[in-house]
Backbone as CSV, one residue per row, in Angstrom:
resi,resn,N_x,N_y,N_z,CA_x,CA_y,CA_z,C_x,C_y,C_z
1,UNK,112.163,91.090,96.156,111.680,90.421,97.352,110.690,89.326,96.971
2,UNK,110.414,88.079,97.903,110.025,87.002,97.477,108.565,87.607,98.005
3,UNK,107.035,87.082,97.618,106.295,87.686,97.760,105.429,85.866,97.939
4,UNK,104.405,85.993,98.775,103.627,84.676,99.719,102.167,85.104,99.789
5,UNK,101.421,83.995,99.485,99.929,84.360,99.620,99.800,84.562,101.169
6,UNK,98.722,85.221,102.010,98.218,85.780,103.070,96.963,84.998,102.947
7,UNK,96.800,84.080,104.284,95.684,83.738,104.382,94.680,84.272,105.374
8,UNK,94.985,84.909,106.174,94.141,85.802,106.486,93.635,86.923,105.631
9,UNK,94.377,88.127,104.996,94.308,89.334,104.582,93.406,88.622,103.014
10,UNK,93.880,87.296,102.525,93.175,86.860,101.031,94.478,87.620,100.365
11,UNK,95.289,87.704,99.980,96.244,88.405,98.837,97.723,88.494,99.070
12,UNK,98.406,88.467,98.171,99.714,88.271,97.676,100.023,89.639,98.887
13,UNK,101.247,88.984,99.436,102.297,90.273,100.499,103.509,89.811,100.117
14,UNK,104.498,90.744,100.109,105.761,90.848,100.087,106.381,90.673,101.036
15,UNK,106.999,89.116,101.304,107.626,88.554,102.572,108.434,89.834,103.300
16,UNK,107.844,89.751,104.791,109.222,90.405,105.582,109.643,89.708,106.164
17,UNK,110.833,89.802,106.910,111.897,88.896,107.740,111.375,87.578,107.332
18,UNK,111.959,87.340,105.676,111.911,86.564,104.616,113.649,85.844,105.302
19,UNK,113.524,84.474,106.060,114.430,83.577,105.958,114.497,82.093,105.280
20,UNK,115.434,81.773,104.400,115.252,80.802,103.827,115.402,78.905,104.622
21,UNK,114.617,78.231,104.100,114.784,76.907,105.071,114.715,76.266,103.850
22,UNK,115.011,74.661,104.507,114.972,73.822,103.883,113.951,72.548,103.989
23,UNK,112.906,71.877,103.843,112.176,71.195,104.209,112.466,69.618,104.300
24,UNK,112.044,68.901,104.786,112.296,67.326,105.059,112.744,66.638,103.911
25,UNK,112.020,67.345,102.894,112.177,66.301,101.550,113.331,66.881,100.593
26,UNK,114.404,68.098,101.223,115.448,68.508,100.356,114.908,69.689,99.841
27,UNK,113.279,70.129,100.008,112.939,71.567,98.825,113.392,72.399,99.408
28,UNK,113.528,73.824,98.491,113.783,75.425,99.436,112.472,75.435,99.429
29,UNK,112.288,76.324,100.489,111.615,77.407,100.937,111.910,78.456,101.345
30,UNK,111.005,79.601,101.560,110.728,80.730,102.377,110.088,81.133,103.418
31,UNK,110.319,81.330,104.486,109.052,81.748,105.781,109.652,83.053,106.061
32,UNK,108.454,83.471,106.344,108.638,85.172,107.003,107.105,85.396,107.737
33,UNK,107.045,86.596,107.547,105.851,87.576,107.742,105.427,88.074,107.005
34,UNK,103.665,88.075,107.435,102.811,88.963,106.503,103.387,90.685,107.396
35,UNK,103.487,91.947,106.281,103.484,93.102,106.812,102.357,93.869,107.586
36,UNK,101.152,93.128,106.836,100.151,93.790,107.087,99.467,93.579,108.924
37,UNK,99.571,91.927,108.320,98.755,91.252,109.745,99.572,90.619,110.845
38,UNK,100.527,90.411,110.374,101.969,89.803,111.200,101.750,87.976,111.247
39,UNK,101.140,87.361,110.255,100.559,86.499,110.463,101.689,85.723,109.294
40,UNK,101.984,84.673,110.214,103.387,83.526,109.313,103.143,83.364,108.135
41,UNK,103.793,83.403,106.899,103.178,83.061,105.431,104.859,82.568,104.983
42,UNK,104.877,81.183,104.163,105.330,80.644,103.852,105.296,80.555,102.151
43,UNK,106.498,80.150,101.489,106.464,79.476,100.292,107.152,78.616,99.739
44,UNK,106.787,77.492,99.196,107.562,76.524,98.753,108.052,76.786,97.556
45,UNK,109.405,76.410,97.154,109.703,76.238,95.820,110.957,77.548,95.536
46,UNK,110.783,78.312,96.442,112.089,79.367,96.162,113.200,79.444,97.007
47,UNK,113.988,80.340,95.851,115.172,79.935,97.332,116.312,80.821,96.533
């Protein structure tokens, strides 16, 4: 599982309802959920 810093909680979470996108400029990404806080956490660069 792809795993996203938490900016609320401060620390690495293990994306849930981890769906992949694509951004303006052609990159992958990842957006999901934090588990903990339910709070959006994103990452660029995977895919």
């Amino acid at each position: 599982m792809a795993e996203a810093y938490c900016f609320k909680c401060r620390k690495k979470v293990t994306i849930r309802n981890a769906t992949q996108v694509t951004l303006k400029n052609n990159r992958p990404a990842i957006q999901g959920v934090c588990p903990s806080c339910g709070t959006k956490v994103f990452r660029i660069g995977k895919g």
